[in-house]
C-alpha positions as CSV (number, residue, x, y, z in Angstrom):
1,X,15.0,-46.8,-14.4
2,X,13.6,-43.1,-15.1
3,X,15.5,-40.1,-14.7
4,X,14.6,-37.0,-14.6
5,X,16.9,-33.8,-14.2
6,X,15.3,-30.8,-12.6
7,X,17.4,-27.1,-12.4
8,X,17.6,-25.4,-9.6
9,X,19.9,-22.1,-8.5
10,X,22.2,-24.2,-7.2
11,X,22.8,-26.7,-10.1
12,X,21.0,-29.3,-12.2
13,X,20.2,-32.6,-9.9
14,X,18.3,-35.6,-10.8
15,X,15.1,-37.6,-9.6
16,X,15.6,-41.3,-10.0
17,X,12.6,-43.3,-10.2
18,X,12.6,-47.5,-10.0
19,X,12.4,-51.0,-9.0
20,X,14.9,-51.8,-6.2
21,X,17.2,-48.5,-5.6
22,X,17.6,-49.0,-2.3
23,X,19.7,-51.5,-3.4
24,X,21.7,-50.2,-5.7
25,X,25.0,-49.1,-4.2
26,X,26.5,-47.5,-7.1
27,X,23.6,-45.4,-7.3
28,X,23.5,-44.4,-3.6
29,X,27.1,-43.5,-3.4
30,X,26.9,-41.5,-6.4
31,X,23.3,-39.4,-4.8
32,X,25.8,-38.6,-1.8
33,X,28.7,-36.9,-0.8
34,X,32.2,-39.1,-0.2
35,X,32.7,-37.1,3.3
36,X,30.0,-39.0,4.9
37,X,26.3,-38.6,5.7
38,X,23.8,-38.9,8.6
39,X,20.7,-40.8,7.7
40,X,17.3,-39.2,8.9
41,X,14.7,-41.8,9.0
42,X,11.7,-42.8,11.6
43,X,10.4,-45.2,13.8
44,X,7.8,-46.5,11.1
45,X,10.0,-46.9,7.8
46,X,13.6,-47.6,9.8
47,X,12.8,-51.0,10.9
48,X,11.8,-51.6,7.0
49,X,14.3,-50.5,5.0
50,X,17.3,-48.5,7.3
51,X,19.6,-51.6,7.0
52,X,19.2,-51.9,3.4
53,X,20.1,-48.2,2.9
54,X,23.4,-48.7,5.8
55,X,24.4,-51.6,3.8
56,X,24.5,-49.6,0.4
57,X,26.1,-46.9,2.0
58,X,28.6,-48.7,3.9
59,X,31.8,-46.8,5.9
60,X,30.1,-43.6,4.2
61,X,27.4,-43.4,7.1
62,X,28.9,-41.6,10.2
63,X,25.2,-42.1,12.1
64,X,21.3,-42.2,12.1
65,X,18.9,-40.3,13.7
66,X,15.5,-41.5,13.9
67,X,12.0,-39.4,14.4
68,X,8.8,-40.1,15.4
69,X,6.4,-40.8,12.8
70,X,4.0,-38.5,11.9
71,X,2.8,-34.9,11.1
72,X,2.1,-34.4,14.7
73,X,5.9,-34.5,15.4
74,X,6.9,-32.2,12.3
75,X,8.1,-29.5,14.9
76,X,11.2,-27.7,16.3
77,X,11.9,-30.8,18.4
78,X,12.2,-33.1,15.5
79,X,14.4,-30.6,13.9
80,X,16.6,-29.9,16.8
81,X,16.7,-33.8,17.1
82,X,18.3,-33.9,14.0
83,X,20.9,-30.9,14.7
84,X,21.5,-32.6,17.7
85,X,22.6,-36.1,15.5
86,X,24.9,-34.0,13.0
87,X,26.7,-32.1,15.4
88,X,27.0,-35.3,17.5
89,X,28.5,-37.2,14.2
90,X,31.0,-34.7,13.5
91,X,29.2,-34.2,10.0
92,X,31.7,-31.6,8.4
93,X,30.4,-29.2,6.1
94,X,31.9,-31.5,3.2
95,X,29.0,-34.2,4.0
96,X,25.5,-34.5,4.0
97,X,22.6,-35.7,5.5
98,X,19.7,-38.5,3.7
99,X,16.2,-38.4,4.3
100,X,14.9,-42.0,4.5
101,X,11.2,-41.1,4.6
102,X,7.6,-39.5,3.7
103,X,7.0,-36.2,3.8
104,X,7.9,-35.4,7.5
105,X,10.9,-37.2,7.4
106,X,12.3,-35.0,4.3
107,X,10.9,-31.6,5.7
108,X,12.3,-31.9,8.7
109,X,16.0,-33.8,7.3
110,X,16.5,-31.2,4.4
111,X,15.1,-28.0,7.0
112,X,18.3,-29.5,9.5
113,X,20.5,-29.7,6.9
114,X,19.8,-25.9,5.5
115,X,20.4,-25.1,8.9
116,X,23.2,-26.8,9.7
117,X,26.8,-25.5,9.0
118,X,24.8,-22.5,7.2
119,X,23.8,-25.6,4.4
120,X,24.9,-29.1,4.0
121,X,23.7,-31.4,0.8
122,X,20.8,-33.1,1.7
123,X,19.6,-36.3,-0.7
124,X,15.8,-37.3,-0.2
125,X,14.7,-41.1,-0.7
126,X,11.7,-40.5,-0.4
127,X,9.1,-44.0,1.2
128,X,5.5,-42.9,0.3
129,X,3.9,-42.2,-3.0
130,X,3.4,-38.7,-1.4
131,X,6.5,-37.9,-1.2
132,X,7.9,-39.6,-4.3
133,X,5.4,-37.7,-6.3
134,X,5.6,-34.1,-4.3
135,X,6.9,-33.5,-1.2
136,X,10.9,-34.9,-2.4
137,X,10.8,-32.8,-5.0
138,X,11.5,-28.4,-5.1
139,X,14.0,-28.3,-2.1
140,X,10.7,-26.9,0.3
141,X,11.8,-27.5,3.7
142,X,10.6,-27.1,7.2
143,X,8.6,-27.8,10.0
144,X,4.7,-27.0,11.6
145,X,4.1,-24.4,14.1
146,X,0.7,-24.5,16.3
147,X,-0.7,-22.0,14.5
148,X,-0.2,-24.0,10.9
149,X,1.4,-26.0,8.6
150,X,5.2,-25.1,7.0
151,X,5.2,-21.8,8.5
152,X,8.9,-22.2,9.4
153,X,11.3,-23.8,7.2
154,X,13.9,-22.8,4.0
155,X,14.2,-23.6,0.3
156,X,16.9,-26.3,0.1
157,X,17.6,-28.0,-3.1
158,X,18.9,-31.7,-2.8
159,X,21.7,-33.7,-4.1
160,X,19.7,-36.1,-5.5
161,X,16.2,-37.9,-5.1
162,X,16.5,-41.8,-5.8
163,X,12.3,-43.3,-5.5
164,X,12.4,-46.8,-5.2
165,X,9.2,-48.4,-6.5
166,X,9.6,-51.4,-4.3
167,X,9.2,-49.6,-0.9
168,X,6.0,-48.7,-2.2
169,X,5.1,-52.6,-0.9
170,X,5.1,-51.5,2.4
171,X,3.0,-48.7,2.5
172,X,-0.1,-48.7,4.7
173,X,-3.3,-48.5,2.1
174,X,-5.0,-45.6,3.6
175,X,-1.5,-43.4,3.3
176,X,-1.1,-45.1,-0.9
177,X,-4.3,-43.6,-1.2
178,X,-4.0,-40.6,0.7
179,X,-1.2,-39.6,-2.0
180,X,-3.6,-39.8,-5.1
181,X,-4.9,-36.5,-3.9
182,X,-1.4,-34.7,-5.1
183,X,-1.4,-36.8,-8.5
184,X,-4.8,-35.8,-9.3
185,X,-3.4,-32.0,-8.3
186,X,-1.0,-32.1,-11.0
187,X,-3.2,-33.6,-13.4
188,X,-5.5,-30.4,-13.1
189,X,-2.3,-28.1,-12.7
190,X,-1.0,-29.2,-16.2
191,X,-2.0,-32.2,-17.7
192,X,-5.8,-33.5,-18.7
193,X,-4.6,-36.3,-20.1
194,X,-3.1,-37.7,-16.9
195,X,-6.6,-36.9,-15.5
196,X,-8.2,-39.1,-17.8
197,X,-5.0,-41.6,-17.6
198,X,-5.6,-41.9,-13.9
199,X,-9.9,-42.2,-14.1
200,X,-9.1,-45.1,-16.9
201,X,-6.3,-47.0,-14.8
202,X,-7.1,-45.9,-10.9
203,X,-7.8,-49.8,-10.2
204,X,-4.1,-50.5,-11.2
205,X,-2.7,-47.6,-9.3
206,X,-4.2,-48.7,-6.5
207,X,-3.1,-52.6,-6.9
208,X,0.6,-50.7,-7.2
209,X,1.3,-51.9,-10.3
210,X,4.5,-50.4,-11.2
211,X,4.2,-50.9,-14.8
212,X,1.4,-48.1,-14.5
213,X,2.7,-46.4,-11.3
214,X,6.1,-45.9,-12.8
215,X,5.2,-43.3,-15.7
216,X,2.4,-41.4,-13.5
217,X,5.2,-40.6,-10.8
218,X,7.1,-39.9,-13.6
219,X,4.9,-37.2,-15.1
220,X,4.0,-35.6,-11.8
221,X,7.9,-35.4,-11.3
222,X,8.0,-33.8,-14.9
223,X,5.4,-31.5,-14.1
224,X,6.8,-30.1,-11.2
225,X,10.4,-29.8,-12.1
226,X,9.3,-27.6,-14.9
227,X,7.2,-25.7,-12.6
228,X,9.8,-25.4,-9.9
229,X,12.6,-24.4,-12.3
230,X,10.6,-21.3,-13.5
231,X,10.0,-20.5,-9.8
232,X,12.1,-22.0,-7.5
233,X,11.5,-19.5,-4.3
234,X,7.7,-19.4,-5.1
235,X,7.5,-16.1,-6.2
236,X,4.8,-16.6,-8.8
237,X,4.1,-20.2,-11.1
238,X,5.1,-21.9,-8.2
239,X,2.0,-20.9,-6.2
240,X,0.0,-23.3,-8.4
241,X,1.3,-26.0,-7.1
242,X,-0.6,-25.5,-4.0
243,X,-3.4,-25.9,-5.8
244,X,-6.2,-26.9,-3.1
245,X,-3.8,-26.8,-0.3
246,X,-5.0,-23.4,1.7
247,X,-8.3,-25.4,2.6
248,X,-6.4,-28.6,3.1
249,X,-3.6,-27.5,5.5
250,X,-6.4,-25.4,7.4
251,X,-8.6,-28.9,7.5
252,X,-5.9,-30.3,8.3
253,X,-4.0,-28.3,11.0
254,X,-8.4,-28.4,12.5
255,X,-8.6,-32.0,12.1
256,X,-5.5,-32.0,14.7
257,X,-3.6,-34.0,12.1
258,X,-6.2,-37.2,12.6
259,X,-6.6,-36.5,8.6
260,X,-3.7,-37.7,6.5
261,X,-2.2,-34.5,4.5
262,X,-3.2,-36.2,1.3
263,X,-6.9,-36.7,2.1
264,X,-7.3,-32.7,3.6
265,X,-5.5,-31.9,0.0
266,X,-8.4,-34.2,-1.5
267,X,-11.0,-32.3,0.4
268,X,-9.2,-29.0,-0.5
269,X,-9.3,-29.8,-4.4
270,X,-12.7,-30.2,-4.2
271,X,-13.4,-27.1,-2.4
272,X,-11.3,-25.3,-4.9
273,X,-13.0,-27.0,-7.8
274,X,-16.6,-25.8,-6.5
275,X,-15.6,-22.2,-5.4
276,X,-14.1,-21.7,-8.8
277,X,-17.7,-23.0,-10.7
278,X,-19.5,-20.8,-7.9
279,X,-17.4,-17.4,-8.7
280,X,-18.0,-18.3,-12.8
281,X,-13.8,-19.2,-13.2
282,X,-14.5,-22.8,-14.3
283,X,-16.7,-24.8,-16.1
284,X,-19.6,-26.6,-14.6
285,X,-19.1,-30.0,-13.2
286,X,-15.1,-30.0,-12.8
287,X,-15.8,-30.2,-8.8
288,X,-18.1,-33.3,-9.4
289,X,-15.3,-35.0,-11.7
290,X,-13.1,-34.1,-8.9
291,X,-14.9,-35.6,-6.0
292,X,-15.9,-38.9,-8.0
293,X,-12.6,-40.0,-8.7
294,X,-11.5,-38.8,-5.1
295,X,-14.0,-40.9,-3.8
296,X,-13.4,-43.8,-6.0
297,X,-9.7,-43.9,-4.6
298,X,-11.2,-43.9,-1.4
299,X,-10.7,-40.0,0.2
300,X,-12.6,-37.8,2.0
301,X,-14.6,-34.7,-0.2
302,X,-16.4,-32.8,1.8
303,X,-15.1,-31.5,5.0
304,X,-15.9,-33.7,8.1
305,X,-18.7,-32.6,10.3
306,X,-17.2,-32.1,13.2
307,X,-14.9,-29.5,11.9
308,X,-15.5,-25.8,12.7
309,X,-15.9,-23.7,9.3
310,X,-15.0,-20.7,11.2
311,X,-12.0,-21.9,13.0
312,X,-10.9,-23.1,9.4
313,X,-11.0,-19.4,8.0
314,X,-9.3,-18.5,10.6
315,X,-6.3,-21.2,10.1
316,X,-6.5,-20.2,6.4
317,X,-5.5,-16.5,7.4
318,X,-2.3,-17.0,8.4
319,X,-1.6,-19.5,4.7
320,X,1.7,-18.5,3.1
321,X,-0.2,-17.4,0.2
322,X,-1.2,-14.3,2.4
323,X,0.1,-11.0,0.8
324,X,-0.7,-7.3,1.1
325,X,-3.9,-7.5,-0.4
326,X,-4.8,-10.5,1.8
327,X,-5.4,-14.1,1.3
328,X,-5.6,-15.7,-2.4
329,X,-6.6,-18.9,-3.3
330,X,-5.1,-21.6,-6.4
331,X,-8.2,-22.2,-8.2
332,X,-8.8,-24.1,-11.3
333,X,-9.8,-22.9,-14.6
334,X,-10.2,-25.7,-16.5
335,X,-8.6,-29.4,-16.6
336,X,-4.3,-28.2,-16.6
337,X,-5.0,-24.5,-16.0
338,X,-5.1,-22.7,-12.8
339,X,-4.8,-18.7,-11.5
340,X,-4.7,-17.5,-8.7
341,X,-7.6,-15.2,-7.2
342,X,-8.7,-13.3,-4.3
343,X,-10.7,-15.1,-1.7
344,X,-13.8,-14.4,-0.5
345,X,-14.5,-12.6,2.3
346,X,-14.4,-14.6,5.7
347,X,-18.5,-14.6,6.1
348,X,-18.4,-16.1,2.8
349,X,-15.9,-17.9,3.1
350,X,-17.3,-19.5,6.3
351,X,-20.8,-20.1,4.6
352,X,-18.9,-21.8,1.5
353,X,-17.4,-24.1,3.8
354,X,-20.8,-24.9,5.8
355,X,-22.6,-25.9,2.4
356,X,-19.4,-28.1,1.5
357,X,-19.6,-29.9,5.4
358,X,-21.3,-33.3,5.8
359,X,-24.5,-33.1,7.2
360,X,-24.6,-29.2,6.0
């Protein structure tokens, strides 16, 4: 097992990563608090793996509450769901709530249990590669709006995060591959030699080897505990950790959520890649490194043609990276260096996007 501690304002807690977890009930009882807990899972991975995690917990589970799967049902509804299953449990401000889940799942569980009580512990296990790599990680919280992605939520540190290899069995391909978008995000944040680690092994990635998948989690946990700890309210370093994610959640949020987060991010890293070669901040070629290993892993990297450039400008506008000064954009430098910059304009911004759409 690999552990990782990552500070945080509200104390030092650690990221777990291994073969069987789930299992381990020493380990479990130890991620959570002795005055009980309310499991958050949803209809996709509870069937899988809920009774292992009840069976670890034991007499320490007061309830469950379980959502609908996917980013379509990251809203207020799924987060009053979840209010609705604490106050119904009698959780106490003592306990704490676990996120048995991807992405949405530990959003929506650790926004509920910010919420809650004015703040109750919240443990993430997270289920995808996604998650395990990103989303578990920096106590960001919260839920979609229509008119984008995160735009309501709270930072919320958890207990614990326990990853559990093993779960990785069950994951649908397409969402295993989907996740590769935010390792090869981290590799260009910080770290060329995961880059290159990740274009030499991608075949044993995919194959889920965990003799290779266990130390790449590892680093991208690395990398963005260190990153998190300088900034943990995303005041400044943070922002490069959303690193082709202003084009992605605005593909996303267009595609009406029929693109997986991970392969709008994939689209978005590409995007970033070429503006940054096209405005002179990066070196030639990075966006074509980019997109072949995107598309060796099997993601999308150019934006779909049925997609609206302009309406994604729009959805861009209201990103959280939107100060004063208006929107800026991640964009890479080289291979483990990023800045932040101005965007364009929204005409050229729009005809950007219509040179990077198929068929365009």
């Amino acid at each position: 097992m690999i552990r990782i501690d990552v500070p945080s304002s509200s104390g030092s807690y650690p990221i777990h990563i291994g073969a069987g977890l789930l299992r381990r009930a020493d380990l479990l009882l130890e991620a959570t608090p002795a005055a009980g807990v309310v499991v958050v899972t949803d209809d996709r991975v509870g069937p899988l793996h809920l009774a292992t995690l009840l069976e670890g917990l034991g007499p320490r589970v007061l309830g469950s509450v379980t959502l609908r799967n996917g980013e379509a049902h990251k809203d207020l509804d799924a987060w009053r769901q979840v209010l609705d299953g604490l106050v119904a449990a009698g959780l106490s401000r003592a306990g704490g709530v676990v996120a048995l889940g991807g992405g949405v799942v530990g959003d929506v569980a650790g926004f509920a249990a910010a919420s809650y009580l004015r703040g109750v512990a919240v443990t993430q296990i997270p289920t995808t590669l996604l998650a395990q790599v990103d989303a578990a990680i920096g106590g960001k919280t919260g839920v979609d709006h229509p008119a984008g992605k995160n735009l309501i939520g709270a930072f919320h540190q958890p207990r614990a995060v326990i990853s559990d290899l093993e779960v990785l069995a069950t994951l649908d391909a397409r969402d295993l591959r989907a996740a590769l978008s935010e390792v090869v995000k981290h590799a260009l944040i910080a770290d060329a030699d995961l880059l290159m680690q990740l274009e030499a092994s991608l075949d044993a990635v995919l194959a889920r080897d965990p003799a290779v998948l266990a130390p790449v989690i590892a680093r991208c946990c690395d990398i963005k505990a260190r990153i998190v700890a300088a900034d943990e309210r995303e005041a400044g370093a943070r922002a490069s950790l959303n690193l082709g994610h202003t084009f992605g959640h605005a593909i996303e949020t267009a595609s009406g959520y029929a693109l997986r987060h991970g392969e709008a991010v994939a689209i978005g890293l590409v995007l970033a890649a070429a503006l940054a070669e096209a405005q002179g901040d990066c070196e030639r070629g990075l966006a074509q490194r980019v997109a072949t290993l995107l598309h060796r892993a099997g993601l999308p990297t150019r934006v779909p043609g049925d997609l609206d450039p302009a309406e994604i400008v729009d959805l861009m506008a209201v990103d959280k990276k939107r100060d004063a000064s208006g929107l800026r954009l991640v964009l890479p430098l080289r291979v483990g260096a990023v800045s932040l910059r101005p965007a364009p304009g929204r005409d050229d911004l729009i005809r950007f996007l219509s040179e990077h759409t198929e068929g365009g």
